[in-house]
C-alpha positions in Angstrom: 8.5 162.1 294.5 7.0 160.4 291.5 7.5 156.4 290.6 7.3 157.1 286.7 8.3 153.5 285.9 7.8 150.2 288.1 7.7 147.2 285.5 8.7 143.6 286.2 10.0 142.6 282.4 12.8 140.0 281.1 15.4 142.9 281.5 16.4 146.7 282.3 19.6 148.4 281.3 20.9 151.9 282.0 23.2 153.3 279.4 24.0 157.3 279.0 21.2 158.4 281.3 19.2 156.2 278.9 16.5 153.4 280.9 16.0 150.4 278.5 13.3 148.3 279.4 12.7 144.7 277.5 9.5 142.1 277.5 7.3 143.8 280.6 4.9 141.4 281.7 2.4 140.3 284.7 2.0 136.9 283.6 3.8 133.7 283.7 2.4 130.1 282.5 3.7 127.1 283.6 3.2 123.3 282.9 3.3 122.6 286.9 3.8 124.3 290.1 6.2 125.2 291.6 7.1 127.0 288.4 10.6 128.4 287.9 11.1 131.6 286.0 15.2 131.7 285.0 15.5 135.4 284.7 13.6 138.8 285.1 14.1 142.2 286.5 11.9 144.7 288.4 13.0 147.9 286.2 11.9 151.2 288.6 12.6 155.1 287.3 11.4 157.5 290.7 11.6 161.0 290.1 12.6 163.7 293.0 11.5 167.2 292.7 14.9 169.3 293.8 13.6 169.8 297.8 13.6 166.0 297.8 17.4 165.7 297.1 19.1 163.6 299.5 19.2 160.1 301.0 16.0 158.0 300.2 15.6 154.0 301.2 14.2 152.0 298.6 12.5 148.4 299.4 11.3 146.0 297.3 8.8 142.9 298.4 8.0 140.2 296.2 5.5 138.3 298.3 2.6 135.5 297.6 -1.1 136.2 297.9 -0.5 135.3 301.9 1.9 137.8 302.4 5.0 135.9 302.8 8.1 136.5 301.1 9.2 134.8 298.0 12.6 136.3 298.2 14.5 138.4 300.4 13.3 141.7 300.8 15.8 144.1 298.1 16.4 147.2 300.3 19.3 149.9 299.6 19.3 153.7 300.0 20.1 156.2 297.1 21.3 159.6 297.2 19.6 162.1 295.0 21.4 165.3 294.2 21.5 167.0 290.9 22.1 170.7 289.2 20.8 173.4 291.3 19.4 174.9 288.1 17.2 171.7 287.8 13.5 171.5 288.9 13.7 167.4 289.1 16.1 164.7 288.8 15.1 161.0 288.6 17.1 157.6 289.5 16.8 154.5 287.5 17.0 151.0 289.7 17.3 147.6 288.9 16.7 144.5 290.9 17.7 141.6 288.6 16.7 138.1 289.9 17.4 134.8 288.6 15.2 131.6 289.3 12.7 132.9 290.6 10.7 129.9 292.0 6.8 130.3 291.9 5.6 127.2 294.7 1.9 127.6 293.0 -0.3 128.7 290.7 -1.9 132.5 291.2 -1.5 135.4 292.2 1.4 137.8 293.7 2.2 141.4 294.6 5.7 143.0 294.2 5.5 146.0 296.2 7.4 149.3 296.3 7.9 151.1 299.8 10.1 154.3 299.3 11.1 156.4 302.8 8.6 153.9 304.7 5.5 154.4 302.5 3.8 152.1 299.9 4.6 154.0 296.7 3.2 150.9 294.1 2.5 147.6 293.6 2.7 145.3 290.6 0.8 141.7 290.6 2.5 138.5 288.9 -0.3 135.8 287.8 0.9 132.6 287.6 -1.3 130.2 285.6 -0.9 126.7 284.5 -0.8 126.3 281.1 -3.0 123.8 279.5 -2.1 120.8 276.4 1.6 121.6 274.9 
């Protein structure tokens, strides 16, 4: 297993087969805390090698620099199966969330656990943003 794309942008579609990623970023300046972002998406694309096939659980943590969370843990399971004449096959997630509230400025982790294990983790500053 592979985690070929893990990006926190504005937004992710799928289309055809086709991952469309738009505005990735790790930033986020704000006038005042607690800063409210109205819309972004963690865009992932994991690729299984054909022994892996089969039922995987995906979670996703977006937590402060204390650990605690600032959502909901995102947890599901996907099944992977594809072609027996194919050496790979990948999945493409999306975890959309909308007002994403930021109680203070600096920094936090969105982490990716796949089948238990810590596969990645993405930081998020948050800095306030000086004048106008």
């Amino acid at each position: 297993m592979r985690v070929e794309i893990f990006s926190l942008c504005d937004a992710a579609t799928t289309d055809g087969g086709k991952f469309n990623i738009l505005g990735a970023f790790d930033m986020i300046g704000a006038a005042q805390a607690p800063a409210v972002h109205p819309q972004c998406a963690v865009a992932l694309r994991i690729r299984f090698s054909s022994h892996e096939r089969g039922e995987h659980k995906v979670v996703v943590n977006f937590v402060d620099a204390d650990g605690r969370h600032i959502i909901p843990p995102a947890s599901g399971s996907i099944r992977i199966d594809f072609s027996g004449e194919q050496m790979s096959g990948a999945a493409n997630l999306i975890l959309n969330i909308q007002g994403l509230k930021l109680e203070k400025f600096g920094e936090y982790s969105i982490d990716l656990i796949i089948d238990g294990k810590i596969e990645g983790s993405l930081p998020l500053f948050v800095r306030e943003r000086k004048g106008g």
